[in-house]
C-alpha positions in Angstrom: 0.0 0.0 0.0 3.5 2.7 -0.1 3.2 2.9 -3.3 -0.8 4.0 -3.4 -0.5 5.8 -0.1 2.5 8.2 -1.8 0.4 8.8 -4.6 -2.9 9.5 -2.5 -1.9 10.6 0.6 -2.7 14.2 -0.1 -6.1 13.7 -2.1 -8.8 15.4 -0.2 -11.0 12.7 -1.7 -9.4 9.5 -0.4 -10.0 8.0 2.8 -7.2 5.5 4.2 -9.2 4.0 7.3 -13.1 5.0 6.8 -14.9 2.3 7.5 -18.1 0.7 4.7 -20.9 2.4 6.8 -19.4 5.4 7.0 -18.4 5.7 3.4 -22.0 5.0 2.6 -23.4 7.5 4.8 -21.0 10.2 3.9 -21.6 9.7 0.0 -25.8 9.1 0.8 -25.7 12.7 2.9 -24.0 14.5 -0.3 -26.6 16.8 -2.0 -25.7 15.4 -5.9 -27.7 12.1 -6.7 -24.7 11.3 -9.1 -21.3 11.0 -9.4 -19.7 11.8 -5.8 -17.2 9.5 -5.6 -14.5 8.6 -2.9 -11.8 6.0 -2.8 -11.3 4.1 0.2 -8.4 2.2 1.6 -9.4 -1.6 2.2 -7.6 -5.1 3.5 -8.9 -8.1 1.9 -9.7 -11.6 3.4 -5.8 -12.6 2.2 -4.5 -9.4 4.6 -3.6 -8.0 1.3 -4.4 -3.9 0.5 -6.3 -2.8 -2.5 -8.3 0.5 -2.9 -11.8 0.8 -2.9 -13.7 3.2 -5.7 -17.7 4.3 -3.9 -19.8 6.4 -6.4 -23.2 7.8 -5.8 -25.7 6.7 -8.6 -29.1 7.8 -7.5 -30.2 6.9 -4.1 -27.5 3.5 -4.8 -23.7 3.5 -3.4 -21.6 1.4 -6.1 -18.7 -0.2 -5.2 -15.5 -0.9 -7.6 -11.9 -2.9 -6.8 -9.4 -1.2 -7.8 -6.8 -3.6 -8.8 -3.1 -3.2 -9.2 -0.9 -5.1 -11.4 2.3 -4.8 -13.1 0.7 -2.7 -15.9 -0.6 -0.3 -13.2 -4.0 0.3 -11.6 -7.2 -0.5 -13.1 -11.2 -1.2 -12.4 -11.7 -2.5 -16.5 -8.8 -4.7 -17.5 -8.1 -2.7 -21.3 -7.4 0.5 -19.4 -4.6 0.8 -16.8 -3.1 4.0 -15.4 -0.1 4.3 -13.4 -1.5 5.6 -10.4 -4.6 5.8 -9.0 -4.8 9.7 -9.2 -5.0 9.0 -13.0 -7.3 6.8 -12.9 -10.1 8.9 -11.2 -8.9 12.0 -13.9 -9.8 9.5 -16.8 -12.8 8.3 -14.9 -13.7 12.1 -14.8 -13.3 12.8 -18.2 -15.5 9.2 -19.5 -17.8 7.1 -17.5 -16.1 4.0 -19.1 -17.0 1.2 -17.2 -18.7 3.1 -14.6 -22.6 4.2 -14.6 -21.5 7.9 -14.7 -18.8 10.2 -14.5 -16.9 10.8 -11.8 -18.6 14.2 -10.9 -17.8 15.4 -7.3 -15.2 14.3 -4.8 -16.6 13.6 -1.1 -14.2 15.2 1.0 -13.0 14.2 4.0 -13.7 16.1 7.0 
């Protein structure tokens, strides 16, 4: 996880230890039905870390792994970035995978 905390550490938008509820509740409060997205640090059944990608669709949290591999980061497997701040700027840009663009970051407090 060095490698995605260095490139995340300062993003207002991702959030190492929040927990699932709260990450819920936070995006459900947010006053945009679509598009508020946060990525959240997470430790897998294996002990392994990964990074978490929440987006607000409606009244509906969706959740998306973001994997890491040795041709960078990714959520679709034909489009890999070398960090994750470059994948949520793509993600931004074109909804991809993903019911909507990324629209507004949910900030942490």
């Amino acid at each position: 996880m060095d490698k995605v905390d260095s490139d995340l550490r300062n993003k207002p938008w991702y959030h190492r230890t929040i927990t699932e509820t709260d990450a819920r509740t936070l995006l459900l409060k947010t006053r945009y039905s679509y598009g508020t997205y946060l990525v959240m640090g997470n430790i897998t059944q294996g002990g392994k870390s990964e990074c978490v990608l929440k987006v607000k669709v409606n009244k509906d949290i969706q959740t998306y792994n973001i994997k890491h591999g040795e041709h960078g980061f990714w959520i679709q497997k034909d489009k890999f970035f070398k960090t994750i701040s470059e994948l949520i700027t793509h993600y931004k840009k074109e909804r991809g995978c993903l019911p909507v663009k990324l629209y507004v970051p949910c900030m942490r407090g």
